[in-house]
Phi, psi and omega in degrees: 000130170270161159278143172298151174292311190308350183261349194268003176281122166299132204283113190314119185307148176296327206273341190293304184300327157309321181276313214284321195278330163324298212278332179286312185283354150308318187281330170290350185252329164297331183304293180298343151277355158308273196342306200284330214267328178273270197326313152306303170329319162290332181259005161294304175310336159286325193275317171321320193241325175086180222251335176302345170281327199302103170220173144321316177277305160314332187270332175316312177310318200292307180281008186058008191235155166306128160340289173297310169314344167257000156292354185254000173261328206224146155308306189198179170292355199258318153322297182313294200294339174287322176302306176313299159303307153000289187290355174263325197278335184318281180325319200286354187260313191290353187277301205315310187291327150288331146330299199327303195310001165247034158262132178234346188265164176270030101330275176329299188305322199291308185328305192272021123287321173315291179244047147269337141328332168231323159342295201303310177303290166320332201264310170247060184315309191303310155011287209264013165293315174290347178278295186299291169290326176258321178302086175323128182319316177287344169251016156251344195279122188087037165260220193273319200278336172286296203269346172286311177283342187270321184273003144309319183270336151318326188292312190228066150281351188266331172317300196281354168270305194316272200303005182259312181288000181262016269321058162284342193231180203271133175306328176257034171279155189270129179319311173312296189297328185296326171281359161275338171244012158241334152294281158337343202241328182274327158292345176259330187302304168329276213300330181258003173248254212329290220293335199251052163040041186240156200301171167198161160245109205285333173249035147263308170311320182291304197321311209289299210281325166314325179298304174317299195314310192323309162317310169309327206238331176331139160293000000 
């Protein structure tokens, strides 16, 4: 009588098979941390060098991975830089919008937006340089890094609706502009201190430009 073949195969050691299923989920969870793992590499290199350093082939380097591998995550480098800021405005907004509610006059609020703002600014400049100088319009507008700032800018569209029912502020201002001359405005400040390495006092600057708008639009 013959024996089955199947009993004369030798059974694979548990330990081979262990090692082999180790080696997958190892590679599947490196796999799923390379972004993030390219994104840091790109902002050591951005904090170290500043963004004229900032190539594709450096951060390849940095990140240990190919070139073409990060072309399967990011589109380009403007993808990248967008991501990068992204990933600093959430927390720095999700921080804000919770703080703010325990403001309550519309001065104050205005204040503790001012100079959280350059705070922000003071704390990562090579950041926001790159938000100011490198993102090109057409690859930020609508991107992720785009919808974190327009809801930066909804806190304080909510300041300036609160403070119209409340009749603190003039009923017909108009939002666009006030909000182009208090982010803006707050943006030059950034740009003629933080950014050119010069000394600022944050809370005489934020006071000064709040003082002016506040002036403007108040009842």
């Amino acid at each position: 009588m013959k024996k089955s073949l199947k009993n004369k195969l030798p059974e694979p050691e548990k330990s081979n098979v262990e090692n082999i299923l180790s080696h997958q989920n190892a590679w599947r969870r490196r796999k799923s941390s390379r972004p993030k793992e390219i994104i840091n590499a790109a902002k050591k290199i951005l904090e170290e060098d500043g963004t004229k350093s900032l190539s594709m082939m450096k951060i390849s380097k940095e990140a240990g991975v190919s070139e073409a591998t990060i072309y399967k995550y990011f589109e380009d480098k403007n993808d990248l830089l967008n991501q990068i800021v992204n990933e600093w405005s959430e927390p720095f907004i999700e921080k804000v919008e919770k703080d703010i509610h325990e403001i309550t006059d519309f001065y104050s609020r205005l204040l503790f937006l001012a100079i959280r703002y350059l705070e922000g600014m003071k704390a990562t400049p090579k950041i926001h340089k790159i938000f100011i100088k490198e993102l090109r319009w057409e690859q930020y507008v609508n991107s992720q890094a785009h919808k974190v700032n327009k809801r930066y800018s909804r806190i304080l569209e909510s300041i300036i609706k609160d403070s119209i029912k409340n009749g603190d502020v003039q009923s017909d201002l108009n939002f666009a502009i006030f909000r182009d001359q208090f982010y803006g405005g707050l943006e030059h400040i950034g740009l003629r201190t933080i950014l050119t390495n010069r000394s600022i006092n944050i809370g005489k600057e934020a006071s000064d430009i709040v003082n002016i708008l506040y002036t403007g639009i108040k009842k």
